[in-house]
N, C-alpha and C positions, 0 to 999 in steps of 0.2 A: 504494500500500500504506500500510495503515496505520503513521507513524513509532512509535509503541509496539512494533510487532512485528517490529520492523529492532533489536531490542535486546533480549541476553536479561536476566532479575532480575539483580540482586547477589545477592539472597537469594530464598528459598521460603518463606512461613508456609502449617503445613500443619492445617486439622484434626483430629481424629484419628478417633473415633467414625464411621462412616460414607465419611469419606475416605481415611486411610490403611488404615482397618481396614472389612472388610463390617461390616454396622450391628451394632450389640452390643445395643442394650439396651430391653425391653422397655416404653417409657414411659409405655403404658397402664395396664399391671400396676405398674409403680412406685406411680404416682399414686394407684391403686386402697389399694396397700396401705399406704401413706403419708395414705389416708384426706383428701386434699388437694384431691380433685373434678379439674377439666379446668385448671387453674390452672397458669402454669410453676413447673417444679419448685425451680429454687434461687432464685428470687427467693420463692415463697411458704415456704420455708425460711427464709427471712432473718425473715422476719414471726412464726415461729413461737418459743414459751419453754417452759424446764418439761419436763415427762416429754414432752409430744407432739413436742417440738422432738426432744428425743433418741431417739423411737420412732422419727421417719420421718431422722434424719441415720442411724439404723443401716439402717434398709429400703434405704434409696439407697446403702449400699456396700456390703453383702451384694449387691445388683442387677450393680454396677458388677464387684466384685471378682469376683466367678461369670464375668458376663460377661468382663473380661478375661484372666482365665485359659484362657478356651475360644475365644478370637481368633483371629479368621481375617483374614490381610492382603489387600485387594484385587488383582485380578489386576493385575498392572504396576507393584507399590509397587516391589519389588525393582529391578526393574530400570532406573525412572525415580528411586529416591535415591542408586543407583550412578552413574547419568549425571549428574546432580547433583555428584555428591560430586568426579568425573573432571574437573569443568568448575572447580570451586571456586568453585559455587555454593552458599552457606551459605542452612542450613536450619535450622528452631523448629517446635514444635509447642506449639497455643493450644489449650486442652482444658477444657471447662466439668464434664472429669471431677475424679476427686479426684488428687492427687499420687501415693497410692497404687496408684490403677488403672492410669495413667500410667506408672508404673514396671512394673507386671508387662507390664504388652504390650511395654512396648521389651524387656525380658528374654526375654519369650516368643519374639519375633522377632529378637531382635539390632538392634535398630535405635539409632542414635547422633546423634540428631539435636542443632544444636551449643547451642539454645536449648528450654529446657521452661516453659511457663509455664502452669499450673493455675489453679481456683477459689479455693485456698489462698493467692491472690496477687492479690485484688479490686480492682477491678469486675473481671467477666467478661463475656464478650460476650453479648449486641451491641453494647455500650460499648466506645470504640474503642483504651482505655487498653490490654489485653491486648498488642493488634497494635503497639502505640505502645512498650512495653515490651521485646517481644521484637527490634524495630528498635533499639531501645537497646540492649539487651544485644547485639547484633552489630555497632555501630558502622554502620548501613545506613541512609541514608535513606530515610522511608517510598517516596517518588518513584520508589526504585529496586527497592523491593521486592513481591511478587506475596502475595495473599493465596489459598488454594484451598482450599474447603469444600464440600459439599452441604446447609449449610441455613441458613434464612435469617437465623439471626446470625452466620453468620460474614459473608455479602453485606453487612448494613448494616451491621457494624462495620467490613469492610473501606471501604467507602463514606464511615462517617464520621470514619474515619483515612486518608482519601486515599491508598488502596493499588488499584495494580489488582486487583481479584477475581475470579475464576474459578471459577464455582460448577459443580458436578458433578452430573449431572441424573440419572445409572441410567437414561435414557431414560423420565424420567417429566417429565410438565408442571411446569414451574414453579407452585407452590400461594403464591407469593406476589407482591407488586408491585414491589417493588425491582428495579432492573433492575445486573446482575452487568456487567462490564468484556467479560468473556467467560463461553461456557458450552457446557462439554462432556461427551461421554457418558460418562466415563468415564477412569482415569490412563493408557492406552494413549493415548486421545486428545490427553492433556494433553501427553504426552512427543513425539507427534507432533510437535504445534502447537511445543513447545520447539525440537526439532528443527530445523524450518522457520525459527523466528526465526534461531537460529544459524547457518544456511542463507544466509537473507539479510541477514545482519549483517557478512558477510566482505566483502573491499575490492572484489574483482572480480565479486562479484554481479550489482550494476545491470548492469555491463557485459555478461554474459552475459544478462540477460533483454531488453539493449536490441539482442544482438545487433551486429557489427564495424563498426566507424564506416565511414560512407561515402566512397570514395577522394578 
């Protein structure tokens, strides 16, 4: 067995858009209406000044804020940051949304996660500072801590903060090349696989898979 998987996280960094929450946000229609073409959305924000700057930073939180409000949490969020929280496994969430949208989902859900750290607090991902931060603020070294997203910046930032990653597929193809730590269908799945570790992390495990020593 894998020794990574004989050990659970210290911590959980979680995405939020699509991983704790089903997907929120229109990104086609963002872009469209933000007049920005097929380009990423806050880095070609960063680029922009003037009235067009301030046109598409309002497009993108009227986007955000609609969608948060109308949040739907993934099936098994519940009940995998309770087993989390039971284990005193510490948890963050790295969000390339704004502070604000961030804030109403955790309100809308009750969610208390122990670390938030937003785009209001740059670089954001795929850059590995975010994930490097939130290990800061919990006092955890990356080493020990798990990163879990569904899209490809959270993969390469978790990769290039040396965090294991765990990308979440909805049972669709991987659309990019980065290759994630782990990858699964879904936070049922995720909780499983936790499960499992914990499983085999306890002192009489091996013992029971090697079966009673021989007399």
């Amino acid at each position: 067995m894998d020794q990574s998987l004989t050990l659970l996280p210290v911590a959980v960094l979680f995405d939020m858009d699509g991983t704790l929450t089903e997907p929120m946000l229109d990104f086609a229609k963002i872009k469209a209406e933000m007049g920005i073409g097929d380009r990423p959305i806050l880095e070609t924000l960063a680029e922009l000044t003037g009235a067009q700057r301030a046109h598409a930073q309002a497009v993108l939180l009227r986007h955000e804020e609609h969608a948060a409000e109308n949040s739907t949490l993934n099936p098994g969020c519940g009940e995998l940051l309770r087993w989390l929280h039971e284990r005193r496994i510490r948890t963050a969430l790295i969000t390339r949304n704004s502070q604000l949208s961030m804030e109403t989902v955790l309100r809308r859900h009750g969610l208390e996660p122990e670390v938030m750290v937003t785009r209001e607090e740059p670089p954001y991902k795929p850059h590995p500072q975010p994930l490097w931060l939130a290990c800061e603020k919990l006092a955890v070294a990356p080493a020990d801590a798990w990163m879990v997203g569904d899209g490809w910046y959270d993969v390469q930032a978790g990769l290039a903060a040396g965090i294991r990653t765990v990308w979440l597929s909805h049972g669709k193809p991987r659309p990019f090349t980065h290759q994630p730590w782990r990858e699964v269908r879904d936070l049922p799945e995720l909780h499983r696989m936790l499960r499992e570790t914990e499983a085999a992390s306890r002192p009489d495990a091996s013992t029971h898979r090697r079966g009673p020593a021989a007399p």
